[in-house]
Structures are given as C-alpha cells and as structure tokens.
C-alpha positions in Angstrom: 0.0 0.0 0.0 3.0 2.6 0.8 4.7 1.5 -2.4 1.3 2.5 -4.2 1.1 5.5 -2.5 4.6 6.6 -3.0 4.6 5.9 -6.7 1.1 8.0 -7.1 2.5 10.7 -4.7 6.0 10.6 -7.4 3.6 10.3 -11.1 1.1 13.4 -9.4 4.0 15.4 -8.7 5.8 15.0 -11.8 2.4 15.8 -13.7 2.5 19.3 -12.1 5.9 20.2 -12.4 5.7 19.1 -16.2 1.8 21.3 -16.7 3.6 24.2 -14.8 4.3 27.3 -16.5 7.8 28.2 -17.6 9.2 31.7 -17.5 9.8 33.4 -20.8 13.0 36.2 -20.9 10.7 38.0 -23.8 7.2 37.7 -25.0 5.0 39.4 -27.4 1.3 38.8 -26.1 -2.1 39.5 -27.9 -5.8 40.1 -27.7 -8.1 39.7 -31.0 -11.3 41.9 -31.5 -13.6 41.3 -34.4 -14.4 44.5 -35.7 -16.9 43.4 -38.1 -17.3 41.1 -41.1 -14.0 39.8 -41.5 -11.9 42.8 -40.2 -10.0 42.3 -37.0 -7.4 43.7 -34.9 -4.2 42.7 -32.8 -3.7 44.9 -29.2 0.1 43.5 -28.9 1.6 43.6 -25.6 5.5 43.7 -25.4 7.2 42.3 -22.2 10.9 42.3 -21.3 10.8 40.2 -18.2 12.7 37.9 -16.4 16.6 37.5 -17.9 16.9 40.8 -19.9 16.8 40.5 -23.8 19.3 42.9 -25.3 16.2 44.4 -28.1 15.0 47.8 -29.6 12.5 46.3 -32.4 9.9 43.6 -32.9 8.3 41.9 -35.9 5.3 40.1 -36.4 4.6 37.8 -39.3 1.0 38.1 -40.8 1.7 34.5 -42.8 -1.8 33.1 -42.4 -3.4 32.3 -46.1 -6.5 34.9 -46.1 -4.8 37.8 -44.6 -5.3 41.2 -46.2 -5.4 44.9 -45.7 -2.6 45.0 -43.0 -2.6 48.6 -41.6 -0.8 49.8 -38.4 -3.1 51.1 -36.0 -1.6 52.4 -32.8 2.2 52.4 -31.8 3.3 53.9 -28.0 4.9 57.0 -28.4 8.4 56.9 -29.2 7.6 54.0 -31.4 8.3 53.9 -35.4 5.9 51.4 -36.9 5.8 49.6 -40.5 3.6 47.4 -42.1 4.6 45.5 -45.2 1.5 43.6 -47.0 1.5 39.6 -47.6 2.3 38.7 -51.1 0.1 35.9 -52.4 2.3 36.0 -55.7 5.9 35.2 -54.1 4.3 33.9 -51.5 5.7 36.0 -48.6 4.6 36.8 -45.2 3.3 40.0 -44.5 4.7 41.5 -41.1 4.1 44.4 -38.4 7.5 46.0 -37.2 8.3 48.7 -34.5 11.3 49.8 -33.6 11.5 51.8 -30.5 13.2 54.9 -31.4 14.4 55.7 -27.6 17.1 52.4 -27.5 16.8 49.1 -26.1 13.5 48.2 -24.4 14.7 48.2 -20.7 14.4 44.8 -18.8 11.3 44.5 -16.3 9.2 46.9 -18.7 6.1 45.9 -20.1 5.0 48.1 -23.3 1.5 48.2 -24.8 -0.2 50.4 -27.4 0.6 48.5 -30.6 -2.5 47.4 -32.5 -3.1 46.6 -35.9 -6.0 45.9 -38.5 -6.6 43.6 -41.2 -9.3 41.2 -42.8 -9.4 37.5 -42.9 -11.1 34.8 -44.6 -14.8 35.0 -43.6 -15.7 32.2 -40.6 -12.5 32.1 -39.0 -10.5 33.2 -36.0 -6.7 34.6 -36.8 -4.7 32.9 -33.9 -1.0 33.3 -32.9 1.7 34.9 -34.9 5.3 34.1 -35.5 7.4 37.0 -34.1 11.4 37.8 -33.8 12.6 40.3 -31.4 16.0 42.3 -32.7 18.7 44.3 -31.9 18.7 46.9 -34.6 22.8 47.8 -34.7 23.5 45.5 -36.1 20.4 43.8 -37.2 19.9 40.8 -35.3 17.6 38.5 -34.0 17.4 37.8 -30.5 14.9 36.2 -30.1 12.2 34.2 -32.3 8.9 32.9 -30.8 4.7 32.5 -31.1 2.4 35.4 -30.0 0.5 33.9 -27.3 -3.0 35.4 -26.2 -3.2 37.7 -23.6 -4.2 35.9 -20.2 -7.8 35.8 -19.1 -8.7 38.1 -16.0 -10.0 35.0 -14.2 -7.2 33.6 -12.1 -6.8 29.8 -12.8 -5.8 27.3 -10.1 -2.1 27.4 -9.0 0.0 24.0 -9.6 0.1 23.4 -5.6 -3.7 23.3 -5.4 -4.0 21.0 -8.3 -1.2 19.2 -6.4 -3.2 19.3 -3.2 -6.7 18.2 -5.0 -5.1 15.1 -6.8 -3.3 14.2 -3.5 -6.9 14.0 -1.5 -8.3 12.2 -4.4 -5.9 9.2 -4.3 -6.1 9.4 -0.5 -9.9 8.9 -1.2 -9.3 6.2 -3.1 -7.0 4.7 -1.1 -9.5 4.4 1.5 -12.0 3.4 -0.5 -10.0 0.9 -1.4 -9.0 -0.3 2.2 -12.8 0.0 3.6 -13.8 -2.5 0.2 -10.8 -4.9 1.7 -11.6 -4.6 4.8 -15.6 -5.4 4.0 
C-alpha cells in the first residue's frame, strides 16, 4: 500500500511540475477583437521580463493564407511602426515591425499600445503569430517565438492546489480501497 502510495504521490508530482508554467526572458502577447465582417485587430503587448533581452524592435509575421489589408493602427509614443503587405504572388509573409526609437527596451518593462487591422477569410478566427525580437545595430535577432494570447482576468488554479486536490483524491481512493478490503 506505501509502495502505491509513493509511486502515485511521485507520477502526481511530476504531472504538475511538467503542466507548470515556464518563465519566458521575452514575450510578445495578444488580444483579438472582431471588428466586423471579416476585419479584426491585434492589441500587442511587449514584455521584457525575467533575464533581460538585449532588443530595440519587434516583428510580427502576418503568414496566415486569407490575410489582407494590414494597416498599423496604434504604436506607443516613441515607437516607429511599419507594415509590409502579404504577397500571395511570391508567397511572402506579411509583417508588423516597430522599432523603438528611444534604445533598447529596458528589462522588467512591459510596453502596450501596438495594434493593428486587417481582414481575414470569412468564418474564421486569426490565432498566434510568429514573431522575432531584434537588436537593430547590427540587425539581429534575438529572439524568435509565437504570439501567445493575452491571459484571461479569471485567475486559474495554482499547480500546488491542483497538487493538493489530486493528492486527497488518491487518499480517497485509497480508503475506499481499504474499507472495500476490509468489508
């Protein structure tokens, strides 16, 4: 019974540490609005957390089939923003690129303000983007990743209380288990 318990105890705890988050040194996070029809837009979010990226400028790759009409919303102040359109006919991804015209995005900072427009093919949802984060002298990427969507304002369950549930469940069972011997 200890032997069962132990190993359950060791695969529950290894389950939690595997589904726990992991800390990113650079991230570029999104929320998606449909503005009608098929027109949407991107509210990017920039964060330089945890070990410091070394970056001024970040790019991100419109290179979803069905994406049109790029256009460059919103930039922060002391942002320069581009917007290069897909091309169907190469076929090349279309980006959004700003470079922050004040130097290197400091570390700990968390920069919002970016959005951008565009349409998509009718009856679907755009979804993450491919970005790169660079160092403009002398042009270099840093850092390459996914867009991931910004978090949802309802806190979920910390690992140690999943931990803590799954651990009263097996004891549960265990003593089910024991009174069905026992019986």
């Amino acid at each position: 019974m200890r032997k069962l318990w132990a190993r359950s105890l060791g695969g529950l705890l290894f389950v939690c540490l595997a589904c726990a988050s992991t800390a990113q040194a650079a991230m570029v996070e999104y929320s998606l609005t449909a503005l009608g029809g098929d027109v949407w837009r991107y509210d990017y979010s920039l964060s330089n957390i945890g070990p410091a990226e070394n970056f001024d400028e970040f790019t991100v790759y419109f290179d979803a089939p069905g994406v049109t009409g790029v256009t460059a919303v919103a930039a922060p102040a002391g942002w320069s923003s581009l917007v290069v359109q897909p091309d169907p006919q190469l076929p090349d991804a279309g980006f959004f690129d700003a470079l922050n015209l004040s130097g290197v995005v400091p570390a700990g900072s968390v920069i919002s303000g970016f959005s951008v427009s565009f349409s998509y093919l009718a009856g679907l949802v755009p979804g993450a983007q491919r970005f790169d984060l660079v160092i403009s002298e002398p042009f270099q990427t840093v850092h390459s990743g996914v867009t991931s969507a910004t978090p949802s304002p309802v806190p979920l369950p910390a690992p140690a209380v999943l931990m803590l549930l799954g651990l009263g469940a097996l004891a549960s069972r265990a003593r089910a288990k024991k009174q069905g011997a026992s019986a």
